[in-house]
N, C-alpha and C positions, 0 to 999 in steps of 0.2 A: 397417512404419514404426518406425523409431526412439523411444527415450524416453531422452532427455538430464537428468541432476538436475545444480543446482546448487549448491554450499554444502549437501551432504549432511550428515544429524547422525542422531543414532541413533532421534529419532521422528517427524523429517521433512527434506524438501529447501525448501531457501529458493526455489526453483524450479524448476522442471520444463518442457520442451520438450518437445511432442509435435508432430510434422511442423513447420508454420509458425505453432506456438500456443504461447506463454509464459504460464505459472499461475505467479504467486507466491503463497507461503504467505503471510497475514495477517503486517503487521510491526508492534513497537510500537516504542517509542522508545527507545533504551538509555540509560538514566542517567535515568530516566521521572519517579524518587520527586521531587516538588514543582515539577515540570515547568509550566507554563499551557501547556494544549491547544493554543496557538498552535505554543510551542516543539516537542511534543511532534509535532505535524502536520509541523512542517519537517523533522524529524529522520526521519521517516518515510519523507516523500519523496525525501530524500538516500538513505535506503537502497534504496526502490523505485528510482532513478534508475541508484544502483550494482547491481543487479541484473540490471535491463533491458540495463547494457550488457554484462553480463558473457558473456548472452543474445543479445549482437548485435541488437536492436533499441534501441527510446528512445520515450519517452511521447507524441509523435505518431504514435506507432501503438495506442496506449489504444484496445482495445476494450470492456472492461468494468471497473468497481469499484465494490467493497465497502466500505462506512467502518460501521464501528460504532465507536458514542462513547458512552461511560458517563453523560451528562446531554446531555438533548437541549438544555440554555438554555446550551452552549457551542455550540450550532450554527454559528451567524454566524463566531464565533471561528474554528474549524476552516476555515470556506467563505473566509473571507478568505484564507488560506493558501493553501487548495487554488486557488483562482480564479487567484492571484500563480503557481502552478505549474503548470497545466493548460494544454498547448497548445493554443493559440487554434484556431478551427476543427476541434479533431480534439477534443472534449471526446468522450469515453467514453458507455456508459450508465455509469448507476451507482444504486447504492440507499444509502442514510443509515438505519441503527435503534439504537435509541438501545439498547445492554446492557450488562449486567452482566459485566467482560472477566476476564481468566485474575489479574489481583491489581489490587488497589483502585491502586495506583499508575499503571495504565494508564487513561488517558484518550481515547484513539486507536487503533483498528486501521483496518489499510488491507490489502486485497490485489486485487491487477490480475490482467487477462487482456491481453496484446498479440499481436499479430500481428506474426512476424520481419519 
């Protein structure tokens, strides 16, 4: 079987296809510094969204994600967001923990699993 990377960089692929399975790498938001986690959440999803199709699928095929967010008392904030983006009936698993992320300016990581 094949392994397709996407948006290749020198310490990782913004995603990866393996047979009929897309991994993205965790994304945070670009332009992040004083961002409110809302904004930060949509930006994310736009990039997960451009990724997915780059991969030829699209988030009604979400089979799993990941959201780690640096204060769990944005949680609501972030789920508003995600709920407004998440396609209806096909919601993912997914897990929520709240950490400590790669610089204080990120508020939001996300990364998916889809099926092409």
């Amino acid at each position: 079987m094949t392994v397709q990377r996407i948006d290749v960089g020198d310490r990782m692929s913004q995603a990866v296809i393996h047979g009929d399975t897309v991994y993205t790498a965790g994304q945070v938001a670009l332009g992040a510094k004083g961002q409110p986690v809302a904004d930060q959440t949509r930006d994310i999803l736009e990039r997960i969204d451009a990724l997915l199709a780059k991969a030829g699928t699209d988030k009604s095929k979400l089979v799993s994600a990941t959201i780690w967010i640096s204060d769990m008392t944005t949680f609501d904030e972030m789920n508003a967001v995600w709920d407004a983006w998440v396609s209806p009936g096909n919601t993912p698993g997914r897990a929520c923990v709240e950490a400590r992320l790669a610089s204080p300016e990120f508020t939001v990581e996300i990364a998916v699993i889809a099926a092409k």
